[in-house]
C-alpha positions in Angstrom: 105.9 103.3 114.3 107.5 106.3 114.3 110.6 106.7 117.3 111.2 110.8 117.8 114.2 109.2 119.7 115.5 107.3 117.3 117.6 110.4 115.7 119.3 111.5 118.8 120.9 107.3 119.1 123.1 108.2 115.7 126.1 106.4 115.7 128.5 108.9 114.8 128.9 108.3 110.9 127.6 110.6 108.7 125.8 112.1 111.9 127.0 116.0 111.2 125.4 115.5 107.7 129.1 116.4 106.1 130.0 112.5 105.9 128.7 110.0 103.6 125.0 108.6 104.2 124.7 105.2 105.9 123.8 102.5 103.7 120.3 103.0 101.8 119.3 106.2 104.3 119.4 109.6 102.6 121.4 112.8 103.9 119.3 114.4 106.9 117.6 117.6 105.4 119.1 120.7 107.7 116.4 121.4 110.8 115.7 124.7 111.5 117.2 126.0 114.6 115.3 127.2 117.4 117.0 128.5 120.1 119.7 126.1 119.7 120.6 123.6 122.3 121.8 119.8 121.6 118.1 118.9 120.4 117.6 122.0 118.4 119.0 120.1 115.3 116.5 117.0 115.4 113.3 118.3 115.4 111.8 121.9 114.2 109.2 123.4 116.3 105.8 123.6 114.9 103.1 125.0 117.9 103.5 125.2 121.3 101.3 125.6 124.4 102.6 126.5 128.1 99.9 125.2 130.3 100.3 126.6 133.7 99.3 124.7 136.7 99.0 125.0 140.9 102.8 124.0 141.3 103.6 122.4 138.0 104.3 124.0 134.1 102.9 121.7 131.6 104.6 122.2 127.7 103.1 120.9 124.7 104.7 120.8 121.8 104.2 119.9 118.2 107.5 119.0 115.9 108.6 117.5 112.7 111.9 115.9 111.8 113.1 113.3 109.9 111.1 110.5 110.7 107.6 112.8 110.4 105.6 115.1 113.1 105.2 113.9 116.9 104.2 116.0 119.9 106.8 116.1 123.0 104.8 117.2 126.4 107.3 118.4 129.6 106.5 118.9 133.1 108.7 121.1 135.2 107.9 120.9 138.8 108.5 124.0 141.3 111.8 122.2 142.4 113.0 122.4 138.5 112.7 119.0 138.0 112.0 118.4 134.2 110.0 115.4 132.9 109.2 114.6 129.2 107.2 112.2 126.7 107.1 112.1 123.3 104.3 110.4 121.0 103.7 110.5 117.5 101.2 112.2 115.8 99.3 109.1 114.8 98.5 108.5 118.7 96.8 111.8 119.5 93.3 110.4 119.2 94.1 107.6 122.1 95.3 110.3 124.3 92.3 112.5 123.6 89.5 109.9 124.1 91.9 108.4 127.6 91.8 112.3 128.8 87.6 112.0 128.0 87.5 108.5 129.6 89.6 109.8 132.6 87.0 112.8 132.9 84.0 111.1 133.3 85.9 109.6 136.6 86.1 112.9 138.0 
């Protein structure tokens, strides 16, 4: 299963891609930067969506890196309080027919 976190736990060596490899894993391929900031280098931006709610802004994002594609969603409350999950791409379906399920409870 794939782990979007699992890139930002390196250990240090060969981290900055200038270093040798770890043992049997290949060079990193360069991200694209977007907009910079620490994550910037771990995952390139392929579609977002802002989703704007009565006190709450709701970000969904599609990215690729490394390890393959996997959506990160955000909340930022009115406060500025910042909240975030990540899932792979491979999961979207389960979310989908929870959100239908979920629905019909309305």
């Amino acid at each position: 299963m794939f782990d979007p976190m699992s890139e930002l736990s390196g250990s240090g060596i060969g981290d900055d891609d200038t270093g040798p490899a770890l043992a049997g894993r290949p060079p990193r391929p360069p991200a694209r930067q977007s907009g910079g900031g620490a994550n910037a280098r771990f995952a390139q931006d392929l579609h977002s969506i802002t989703i704007h709610a009565k006190q709450r802004t709701f970000y969904i994002d599609l990215k690729e890196s490394g390890n393959g594609k996997f959506f990160k969603v955000s909340e930022k409350s009115r406060g500025g309080q910042k909240t975030t999950i990540m899932f792979d791409v491979e999961e979207l379906d389960k979310f989908i027919e929870a959100f239908k399920e979920m629905k019909t409870k309305l």
